[in-house]
C-alpha positions in Angstrom: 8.8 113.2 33.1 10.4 110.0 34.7 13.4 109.8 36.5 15.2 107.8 33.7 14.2 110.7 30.9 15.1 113.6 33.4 18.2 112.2 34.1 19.4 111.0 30.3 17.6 115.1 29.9 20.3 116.6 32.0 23.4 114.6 30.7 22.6 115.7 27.3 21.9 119.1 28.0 25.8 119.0 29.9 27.2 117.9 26.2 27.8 120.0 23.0 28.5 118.9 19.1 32.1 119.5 19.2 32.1 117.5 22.5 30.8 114.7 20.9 33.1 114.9 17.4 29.5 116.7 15.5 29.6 119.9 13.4 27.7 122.7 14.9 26.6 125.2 12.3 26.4 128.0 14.3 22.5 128.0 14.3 21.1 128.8 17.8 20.0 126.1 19.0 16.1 126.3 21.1 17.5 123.9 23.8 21.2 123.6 26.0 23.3 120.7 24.9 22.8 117.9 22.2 19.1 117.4 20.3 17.6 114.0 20.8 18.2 113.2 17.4 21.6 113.8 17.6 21.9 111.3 20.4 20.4 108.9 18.9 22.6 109.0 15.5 26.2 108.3 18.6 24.1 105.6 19.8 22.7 103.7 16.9 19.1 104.0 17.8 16.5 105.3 15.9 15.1 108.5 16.9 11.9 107.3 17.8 13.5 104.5 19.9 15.1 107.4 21.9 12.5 109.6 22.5 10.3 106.9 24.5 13.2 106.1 26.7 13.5 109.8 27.6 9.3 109.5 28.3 10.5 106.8 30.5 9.3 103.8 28.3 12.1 101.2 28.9 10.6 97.5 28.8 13.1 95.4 27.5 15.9 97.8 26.2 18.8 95.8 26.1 22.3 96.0 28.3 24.2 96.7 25.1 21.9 100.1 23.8 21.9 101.4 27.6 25.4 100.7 27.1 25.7 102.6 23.9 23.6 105.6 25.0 25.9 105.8 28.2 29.2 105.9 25.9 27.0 108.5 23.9 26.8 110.4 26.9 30.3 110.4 28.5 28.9 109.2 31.8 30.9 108.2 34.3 31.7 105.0 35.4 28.4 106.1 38.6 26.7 107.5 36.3 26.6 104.7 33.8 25.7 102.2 37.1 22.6 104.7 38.0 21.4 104.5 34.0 21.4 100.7 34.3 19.1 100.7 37.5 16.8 103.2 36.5 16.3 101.3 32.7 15.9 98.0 35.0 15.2 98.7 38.4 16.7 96.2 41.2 14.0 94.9 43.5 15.3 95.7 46.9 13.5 94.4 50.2 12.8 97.8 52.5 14.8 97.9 55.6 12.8 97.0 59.0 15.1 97.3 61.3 17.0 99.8 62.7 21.5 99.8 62.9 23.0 97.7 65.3 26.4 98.8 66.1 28.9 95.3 67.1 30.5 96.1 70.3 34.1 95.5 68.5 33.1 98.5 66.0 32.1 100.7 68.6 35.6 99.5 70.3 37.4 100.2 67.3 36.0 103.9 67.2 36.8 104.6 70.9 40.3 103.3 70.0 41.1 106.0 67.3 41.5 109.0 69.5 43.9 111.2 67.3 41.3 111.3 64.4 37.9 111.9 63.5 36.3 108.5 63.0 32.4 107.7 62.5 30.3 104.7 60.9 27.0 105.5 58.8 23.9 104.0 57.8 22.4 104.0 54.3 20.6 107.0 54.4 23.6 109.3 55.8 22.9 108.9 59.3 25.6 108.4 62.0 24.9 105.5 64.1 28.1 105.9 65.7 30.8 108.5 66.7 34.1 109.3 68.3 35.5 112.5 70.3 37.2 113.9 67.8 34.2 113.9 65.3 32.3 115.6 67.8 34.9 118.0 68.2 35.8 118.5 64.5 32.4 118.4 62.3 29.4 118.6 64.9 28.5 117.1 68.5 25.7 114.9 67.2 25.1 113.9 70.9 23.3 117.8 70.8 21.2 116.8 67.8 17.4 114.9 67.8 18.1 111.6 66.5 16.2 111.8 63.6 18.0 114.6 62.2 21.6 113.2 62.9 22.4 112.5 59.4 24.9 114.4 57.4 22.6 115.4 55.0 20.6 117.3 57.6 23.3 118.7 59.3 25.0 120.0 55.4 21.8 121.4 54.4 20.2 122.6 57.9 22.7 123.3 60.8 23.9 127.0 60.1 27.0 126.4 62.2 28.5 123.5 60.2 27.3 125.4 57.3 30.2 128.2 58.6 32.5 125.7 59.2 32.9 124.4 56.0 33.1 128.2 54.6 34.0 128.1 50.6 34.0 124.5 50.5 30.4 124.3 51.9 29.1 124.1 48.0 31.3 120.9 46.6 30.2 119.2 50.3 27.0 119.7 49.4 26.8 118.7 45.6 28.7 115.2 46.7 26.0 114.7 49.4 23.7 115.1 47.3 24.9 112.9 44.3 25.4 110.3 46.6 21.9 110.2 47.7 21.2 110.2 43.9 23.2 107.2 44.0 21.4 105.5 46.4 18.3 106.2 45.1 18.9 104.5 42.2 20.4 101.6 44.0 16.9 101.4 46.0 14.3 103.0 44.3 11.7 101.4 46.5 13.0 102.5 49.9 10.3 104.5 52.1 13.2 105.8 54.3 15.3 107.4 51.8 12.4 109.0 50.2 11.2 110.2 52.9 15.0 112.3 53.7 14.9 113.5 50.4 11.2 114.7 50.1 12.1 116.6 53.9 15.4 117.8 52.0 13.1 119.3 49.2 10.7 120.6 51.6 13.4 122.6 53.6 16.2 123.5 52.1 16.0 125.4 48.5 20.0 124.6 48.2 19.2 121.3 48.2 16.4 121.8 45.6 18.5 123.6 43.0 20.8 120.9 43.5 19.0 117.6 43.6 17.5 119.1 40.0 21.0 118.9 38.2 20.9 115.2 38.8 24.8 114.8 39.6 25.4 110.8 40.9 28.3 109.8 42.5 29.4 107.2 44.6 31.1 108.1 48.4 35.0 106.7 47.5 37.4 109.0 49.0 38.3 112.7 49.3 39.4 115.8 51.2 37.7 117.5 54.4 38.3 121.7 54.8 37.3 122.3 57.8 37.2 125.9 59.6 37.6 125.4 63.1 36.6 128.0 65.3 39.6 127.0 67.9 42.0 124.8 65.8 41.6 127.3 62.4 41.7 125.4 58.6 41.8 121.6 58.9 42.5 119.6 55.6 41.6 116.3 56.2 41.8 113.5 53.6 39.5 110.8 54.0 39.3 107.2 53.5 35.3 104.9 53.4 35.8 101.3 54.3 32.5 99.3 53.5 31.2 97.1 56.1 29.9 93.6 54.5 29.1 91.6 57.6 26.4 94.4 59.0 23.6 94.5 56.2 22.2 97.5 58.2 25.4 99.2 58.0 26.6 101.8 54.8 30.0 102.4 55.7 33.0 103.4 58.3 34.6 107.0 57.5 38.1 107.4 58.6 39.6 110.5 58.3 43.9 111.5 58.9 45.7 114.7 58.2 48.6 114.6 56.5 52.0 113.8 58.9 54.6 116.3 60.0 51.5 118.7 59.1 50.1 121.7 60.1 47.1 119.9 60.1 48.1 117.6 62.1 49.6 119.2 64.8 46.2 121.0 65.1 44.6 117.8 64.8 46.7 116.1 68.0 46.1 119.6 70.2 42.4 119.2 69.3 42.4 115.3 70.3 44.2 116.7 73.9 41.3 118.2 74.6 38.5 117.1 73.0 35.9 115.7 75.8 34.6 112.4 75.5 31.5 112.1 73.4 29.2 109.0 73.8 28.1 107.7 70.4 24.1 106.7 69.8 22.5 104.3 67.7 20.0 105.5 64.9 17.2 104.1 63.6 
């Protein structure tokens, strides 16, 4: 099955009748969620129209049925972006060359000292990194460079694994939704392939996950960290695109709430926190 008819698989198999305003007559149904017909009928397509989009035939469907099967569906506003790409795939050019980090970013980073601060790449990777970072998630200055990503470290480092504790599991589903994301946003890129075939190839977590086909974008949110010396961190967090570097995702900024527990565990952290350097990443 393609991608497009194992995703629009999985958000109907998430939906039931009454969910959708349909009687259910109590028969058992052979499959989880709506029947294909039934989808069809909310969207206004015929059945057989439906069936050879979820066998992945999608030449020339229109903006307004992908928009009627997405309304069908109750996909989120994500959701119904990744459903567009994968009906009419973006041409994207592959990436040649690697992050460049402008000396006023990397000045901006060394600046914050009182919060964890870091700037990514499109495929999860930290090209950059303050001391408080270091000290908080993981000391990527200790890590080979091709595995200083967060999806590596989420998936594959034990000890961040124990630092997030019961909040490893919701980490890991919005890592990797976002990659999900991203995929569909560059369906043609060798790199990010490549990190998700090593994900499937290494991690059964991320297996089981990446086969519930959850997309999300990275907005905002909420860090729980378990710090071996400074104990539970809660640290909201805040992503700030970066327009003028192409080779650039994102800067992550994260703050704990004033006056604080958090933060007063946050500022003894930053007192002695050593100085980390922070890398480029190809």
């Amino acid at each position: 099955m393609t991608e497009l008819g194992e995703f629009l698989k999985s958000r109907r198999a998430r939906l039931q009748p009454g969910d959708v305003g349909l009687r259910s007559y109590g028969a058992r149904r052979r499959v989880p969620g709506l029947r294909r017909e039934e989808l069809a009928q909310l969207a206004g397509v015929s059945v057989a129209y439906y069936i050879r989009l979820e066998q992945g035939f999608a030449d020339n469907v229109s903006t307004e049925i992908v928009n009627a099967i997405a309304q069908a569906l109750q996909l989120t506003p994500d959701e119904q972006a990744h459903l567009h790409r994968l009906a009419h795939p973006p041409r994207t050019e592959p990436r040649q060359t690697p992050p460049r980090l402008r000396a006023p970013l990397q000045h901006l980073l060394d600046s914050i000292t009182h919060a964890p601060a870091y700037v990514v790449g499109h495929y999860t990777n930290v090209v950059a990194w303050n001391r408080l970072t270091a000290a908080v998630f993981v000391d990527l200055a200790n890590v080979p460079p091709d595995e200083r990503t967060w999806t590596h470290q989420i998936h594959l480092n034990e000890d961040y694994r124990a630092r997030l504790d019961d909040n490893w599991l919701p980490v890991a589903q919005r890592n990797v939704a976002h990659l999900r994301y991203r995929s569909g946003e560059n369906p043609g890129d060798a790199h990010l392939k490549a990190l998700i075939d090593t994900m499937l190839d290494r991690s059964e977590d991320f297996r089981r996950l990446w086969s519930a086909h959850q997309v999300t974008d990275l907005t905002h949110g909420e860090a729980r960290i378990h710090h071996p010396q400074a104990g539970l961190l809660v640290l909201p967090y805040e992503t700030l695109h970066l327009p003028g570097d192409p080779d650039l995702s994102r800067l992550m900024l994260y703050a704990a709430e004033p006056g604080s527990p958090y933060e007063k565990a946050l500022n003894d952290l930053a007192e002695t926190a050593t100085q980390t350097p922070s890398n480029d990443l190809p």
